[in-house]
C-alpha atoms as one frame of an Amber mdcrd trajectory, in Angstrom:
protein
 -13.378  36.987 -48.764 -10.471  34.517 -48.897 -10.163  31.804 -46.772  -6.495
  32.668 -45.195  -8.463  35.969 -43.996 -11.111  33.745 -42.467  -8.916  31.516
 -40.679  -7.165  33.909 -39.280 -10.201  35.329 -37.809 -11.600  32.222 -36.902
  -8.412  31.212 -34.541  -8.086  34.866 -33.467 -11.792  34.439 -32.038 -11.040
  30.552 -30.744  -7.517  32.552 -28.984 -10.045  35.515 -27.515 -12.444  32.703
 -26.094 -10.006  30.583 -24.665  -8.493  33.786 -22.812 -12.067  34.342 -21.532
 -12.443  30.914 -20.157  -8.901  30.645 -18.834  -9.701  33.670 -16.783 -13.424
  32.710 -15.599 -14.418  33.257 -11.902 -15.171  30.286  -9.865 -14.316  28.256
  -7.140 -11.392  26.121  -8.014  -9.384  29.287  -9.155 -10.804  30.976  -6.563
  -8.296  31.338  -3.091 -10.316  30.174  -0.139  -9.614  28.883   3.188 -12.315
  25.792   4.919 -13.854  26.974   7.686 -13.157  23.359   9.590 -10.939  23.677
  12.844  -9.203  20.566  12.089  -8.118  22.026   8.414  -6.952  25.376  10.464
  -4.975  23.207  12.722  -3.273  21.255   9.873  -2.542  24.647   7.978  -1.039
  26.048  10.245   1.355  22.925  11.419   2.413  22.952   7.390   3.029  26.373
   7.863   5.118  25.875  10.882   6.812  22.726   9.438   8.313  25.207   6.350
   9.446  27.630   8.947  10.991  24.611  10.764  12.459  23.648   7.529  14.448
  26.764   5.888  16.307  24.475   3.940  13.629  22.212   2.367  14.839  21.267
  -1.103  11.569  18.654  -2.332   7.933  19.622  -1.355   5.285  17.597  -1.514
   1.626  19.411  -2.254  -2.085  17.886  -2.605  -4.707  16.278  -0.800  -5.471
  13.053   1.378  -3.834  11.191  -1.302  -0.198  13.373  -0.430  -1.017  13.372
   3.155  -1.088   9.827   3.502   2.492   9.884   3.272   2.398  10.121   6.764
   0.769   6.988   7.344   2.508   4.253   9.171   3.278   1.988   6.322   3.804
   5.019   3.806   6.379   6.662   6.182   8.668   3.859   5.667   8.411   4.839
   2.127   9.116   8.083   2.749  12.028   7.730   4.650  14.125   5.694   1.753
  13.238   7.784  -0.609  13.151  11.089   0.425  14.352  10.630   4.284  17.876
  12.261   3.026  16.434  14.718   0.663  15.005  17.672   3.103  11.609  16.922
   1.881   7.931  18.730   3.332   4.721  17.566   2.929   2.490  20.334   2.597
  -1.251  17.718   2.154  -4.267  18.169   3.604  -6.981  15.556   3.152 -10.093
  16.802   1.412  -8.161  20.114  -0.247  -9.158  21.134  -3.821  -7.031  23.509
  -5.983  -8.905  26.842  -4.178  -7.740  25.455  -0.932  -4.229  24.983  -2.103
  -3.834  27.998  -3.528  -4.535  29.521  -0.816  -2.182  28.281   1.367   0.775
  28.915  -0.830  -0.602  32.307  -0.656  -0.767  32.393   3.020   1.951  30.681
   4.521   2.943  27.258   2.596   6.176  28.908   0.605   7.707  31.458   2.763
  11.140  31.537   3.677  12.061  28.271   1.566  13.540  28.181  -1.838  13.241
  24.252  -2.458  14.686  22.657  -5.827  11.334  20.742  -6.449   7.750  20.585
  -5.547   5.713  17.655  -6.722   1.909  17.929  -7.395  -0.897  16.755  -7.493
  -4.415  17.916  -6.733  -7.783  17.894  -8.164  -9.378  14.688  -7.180 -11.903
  16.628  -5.132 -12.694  19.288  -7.602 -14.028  16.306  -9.524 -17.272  14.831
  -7.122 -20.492  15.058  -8.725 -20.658  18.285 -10.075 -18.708  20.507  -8.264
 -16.356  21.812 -10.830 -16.090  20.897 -14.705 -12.817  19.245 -16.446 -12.040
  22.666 -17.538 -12.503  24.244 -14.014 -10.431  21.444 -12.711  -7.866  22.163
 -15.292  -7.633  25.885 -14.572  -7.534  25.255 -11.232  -4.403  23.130 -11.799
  -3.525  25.545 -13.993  -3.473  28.610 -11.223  -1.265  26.484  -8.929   1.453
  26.180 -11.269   1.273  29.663 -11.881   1.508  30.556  -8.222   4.042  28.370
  -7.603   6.113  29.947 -10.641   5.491  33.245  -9.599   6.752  32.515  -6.150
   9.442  30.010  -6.503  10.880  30.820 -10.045  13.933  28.406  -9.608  11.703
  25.242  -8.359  11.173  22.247 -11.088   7.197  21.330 -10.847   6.638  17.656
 -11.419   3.285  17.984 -12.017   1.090  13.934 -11.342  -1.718  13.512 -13.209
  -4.476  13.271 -10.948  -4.429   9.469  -9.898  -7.589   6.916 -11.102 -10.489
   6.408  -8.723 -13.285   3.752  -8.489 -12.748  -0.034  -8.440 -13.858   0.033
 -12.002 -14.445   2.473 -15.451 -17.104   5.201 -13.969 -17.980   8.574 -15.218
 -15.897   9.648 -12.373 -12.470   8.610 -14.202 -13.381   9.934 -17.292 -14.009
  13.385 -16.355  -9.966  13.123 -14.310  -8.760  11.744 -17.835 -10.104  14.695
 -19.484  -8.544  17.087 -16.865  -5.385  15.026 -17.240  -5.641  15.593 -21.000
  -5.609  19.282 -20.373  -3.265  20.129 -17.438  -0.346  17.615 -19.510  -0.172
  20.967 -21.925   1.080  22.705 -18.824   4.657  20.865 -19.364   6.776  23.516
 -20.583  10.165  21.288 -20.866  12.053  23.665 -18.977  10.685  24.464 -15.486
   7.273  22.604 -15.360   7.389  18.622 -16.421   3.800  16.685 -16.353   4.059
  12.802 -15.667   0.661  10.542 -15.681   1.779   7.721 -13.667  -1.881   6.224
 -13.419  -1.533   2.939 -14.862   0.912   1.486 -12.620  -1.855   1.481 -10.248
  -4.416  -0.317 -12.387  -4.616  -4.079 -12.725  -4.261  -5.609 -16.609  -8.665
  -5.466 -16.670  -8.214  -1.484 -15.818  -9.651  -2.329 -12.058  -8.211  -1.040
  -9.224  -6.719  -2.982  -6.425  -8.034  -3.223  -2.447  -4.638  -4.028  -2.384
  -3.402  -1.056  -3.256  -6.691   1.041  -2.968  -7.963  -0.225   0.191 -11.221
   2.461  -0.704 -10.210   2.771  -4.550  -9.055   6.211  -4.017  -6.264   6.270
  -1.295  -2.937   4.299  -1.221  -1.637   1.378   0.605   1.778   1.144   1.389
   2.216  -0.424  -1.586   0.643   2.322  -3.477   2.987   4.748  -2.021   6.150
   1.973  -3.063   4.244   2.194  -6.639   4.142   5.932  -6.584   7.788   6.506
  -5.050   9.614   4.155  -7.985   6.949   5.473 -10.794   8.360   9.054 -10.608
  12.088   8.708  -8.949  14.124   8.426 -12.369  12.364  11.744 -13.152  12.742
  13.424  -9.577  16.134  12.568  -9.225  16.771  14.420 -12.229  14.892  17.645
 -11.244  16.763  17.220  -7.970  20.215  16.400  -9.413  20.878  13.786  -7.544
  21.357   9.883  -7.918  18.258   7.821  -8.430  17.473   5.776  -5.644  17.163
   1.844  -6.707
């Protein structure tokens, strides 16, 4: 048999398997609500806040981490950069991709049509061992899609899931190999991937207190490091002028 008619075969079978694990069941492709009252309460103030907001053009999606933004020092922040831009944040602390899925499928995207959405989720998926890199990345992977589906004209500026831990742990290398993955999701067109990590890290690859008060969520200077890291790059999904 000649070897063109084996390699064909052989990336014919590597294409079949990937389609099989792209389209595995489990839970961070899986929809699902949390059964906590306080993460009903916050759902359903998002959902409320996009009703409130018919002309949102930026949204903001993730966990804690996106949340925060609506911390005292981070809502200064918020307010210069994207006080003027009709921006919602859609976080909830403690979400993984399953929970955000779900609530763009119940609630998060209705009646809006918003120029840009940036992401970033997965941090969760990725305690002990919850979900695998993979899982993680398909999990990623089936937001993006949902949010295409829904909101065909919106530019994704998809993060890469942000560094955790005061110093090198397995933790960081299993988000580095989901960041390795969910980067091939940047299409040039409609989705664009940005890893903005290593602004955050000190020149030793530690992590800050002060910027990481618990190595995980931001300061106000974290969110001034985040805001400037991706503006050049929002501003041009948004078409509008870059904020200095």
């Amino acid at each position: 048999m000649n070897s063109p008619l084996l390699l064909r075969r052989f990336i014919l079978a590597a294409a079949f398997c990937l389609t099989l694990a792209t389209h595995a069941d489990h839970s961070a492709v899986t929809p699902a609500p949390r059964p906590e009252a306080n993460w009903r309460s916050r759902a359903e103030l998002l959902n409320q806040r996009i009703k409130d907001t018919p002309d949102a053009q930026l949204l903001f999606i993730g966990d804690s981490i996106t949340a925060g933004w609506e911390a005292n020092g981070a809502k200064e922040v918020w307010q210069k950069y994207y006080g003027n831009r009709k921006a919602v944040n859609i976080g909830i602390g403690g979400d993984r991709t399953q929970h955000v899925l779900y609530r763009l499928q119940n609630g998060n995207l209705d009646g809006v049509k918003p120029k840009a959405a940036v992401v970033m989720i997965g941090t969760n998926n990725s305690n002990a061992e919850d979900n695998s890199p993979l899982q993680i990345a398909e999990g990623v992977k089936a937001i993006v899609k949902e949010l295409r589906a829904r909101q065909p004209q919106m530019k994704i500026l998809l993060l890469a899931i942000f560094p955790r831990g005061e110093n090198f742990n397995p933790q960081r290398g299993k988000i580095t190999q989901v960041n390795q993955l969910i980067q091939k999701l940047d299409d040039g067109q409609n989705i664009f991937f940005l890893d903005i990590g290593h602004h955050f890290l000190e020149q030793d690859g530690t992590l800050s207190a002060t910027i990481m008060p618990d190595y995980l969520h931001l300061t106000q200077k974290g969110y001034e490091i985040w805001a400037a890291a991706i503006e050049e790059k929002l501003a041009a999904l948004l078409g509008d002028q870059a904020i200095k």
